[in-house]
C-alpha positions as CSV (number, residue, x, y, z in Angstrom):
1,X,-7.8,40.3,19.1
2,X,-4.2,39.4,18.4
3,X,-3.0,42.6,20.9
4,X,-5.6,41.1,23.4
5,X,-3.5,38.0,23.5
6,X,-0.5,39.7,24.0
7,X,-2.3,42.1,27.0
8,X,-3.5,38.8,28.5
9,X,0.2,37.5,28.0
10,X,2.0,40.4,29.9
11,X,-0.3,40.4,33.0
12,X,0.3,36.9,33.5
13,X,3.7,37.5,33.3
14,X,3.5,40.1,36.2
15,X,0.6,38.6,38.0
16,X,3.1,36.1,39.5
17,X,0.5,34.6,42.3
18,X,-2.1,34.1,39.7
19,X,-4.6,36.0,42.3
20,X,-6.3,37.8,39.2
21,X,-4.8,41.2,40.7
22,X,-1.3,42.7,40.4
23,X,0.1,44.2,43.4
24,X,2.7,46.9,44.0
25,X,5.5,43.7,45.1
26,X,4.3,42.2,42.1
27,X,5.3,45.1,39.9
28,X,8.6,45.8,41.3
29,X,9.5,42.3,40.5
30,X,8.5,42.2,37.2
31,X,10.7,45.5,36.9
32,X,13.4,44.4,38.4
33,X,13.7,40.7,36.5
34,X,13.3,43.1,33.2
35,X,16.0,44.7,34.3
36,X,14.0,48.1,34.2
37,X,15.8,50.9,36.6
38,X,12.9,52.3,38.6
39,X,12.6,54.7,42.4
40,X,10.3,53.6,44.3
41,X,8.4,57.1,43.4
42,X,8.0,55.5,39.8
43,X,6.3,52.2,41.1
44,X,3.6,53.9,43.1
45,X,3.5,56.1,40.4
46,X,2.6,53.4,37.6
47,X,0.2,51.9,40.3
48,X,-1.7,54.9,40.8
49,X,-1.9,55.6,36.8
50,X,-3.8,52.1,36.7
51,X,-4.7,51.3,39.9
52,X,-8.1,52.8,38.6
53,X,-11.0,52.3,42.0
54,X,-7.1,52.8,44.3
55,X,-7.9,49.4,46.4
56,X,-4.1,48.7,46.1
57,X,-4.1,46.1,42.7
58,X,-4.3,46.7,39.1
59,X,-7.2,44.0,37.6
60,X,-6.9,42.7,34.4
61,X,-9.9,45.3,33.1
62,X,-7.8,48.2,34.4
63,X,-4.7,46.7,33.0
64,X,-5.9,46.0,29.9
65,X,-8.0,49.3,29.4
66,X,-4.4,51.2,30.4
67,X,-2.9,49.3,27.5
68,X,-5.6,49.7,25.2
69,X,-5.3,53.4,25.5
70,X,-1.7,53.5,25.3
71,X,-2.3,51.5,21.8
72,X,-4.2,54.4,20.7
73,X,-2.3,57.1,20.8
74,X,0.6,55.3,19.5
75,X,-1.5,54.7,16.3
């Protein structure tokens, strides 16, 4: 529950607009305020690693289920 939170938490953060839907601007913002160094190749990159159904946004179910994966494996 308590990683759920902090999912939840991190999405917001990049989901700027509050639209429910990060998009590709949306992501290179939150890259670039993080202070993340990034080519444009690695943005459309990450957005087609959890841009599950490809209509151009990462929702909060693929976002989440990205992260919950990622949990996983790290154990």
């Amino acid at each position: 529950m308590n990683q759920e939170i902090n999912i939840d938490f991190i999405y917001g953060q990049i989901d700027k607009d509050n639209s429910g839907s990060i998009t590709i601007d949306e992501l290179r913002v939150f890259l670039g305020e993080n202070e993340v160094s990034y080519l444009d190749m690695d943005v459309k990159e990450i957005m087609s690693e959890l841009d599950k159904n490809n209509d151009g946004v990462i929702t909060a179910e693929e976002f989440k289920d990205c992260f919950n994966k990622l949990l996983d494996k790290l154990g």
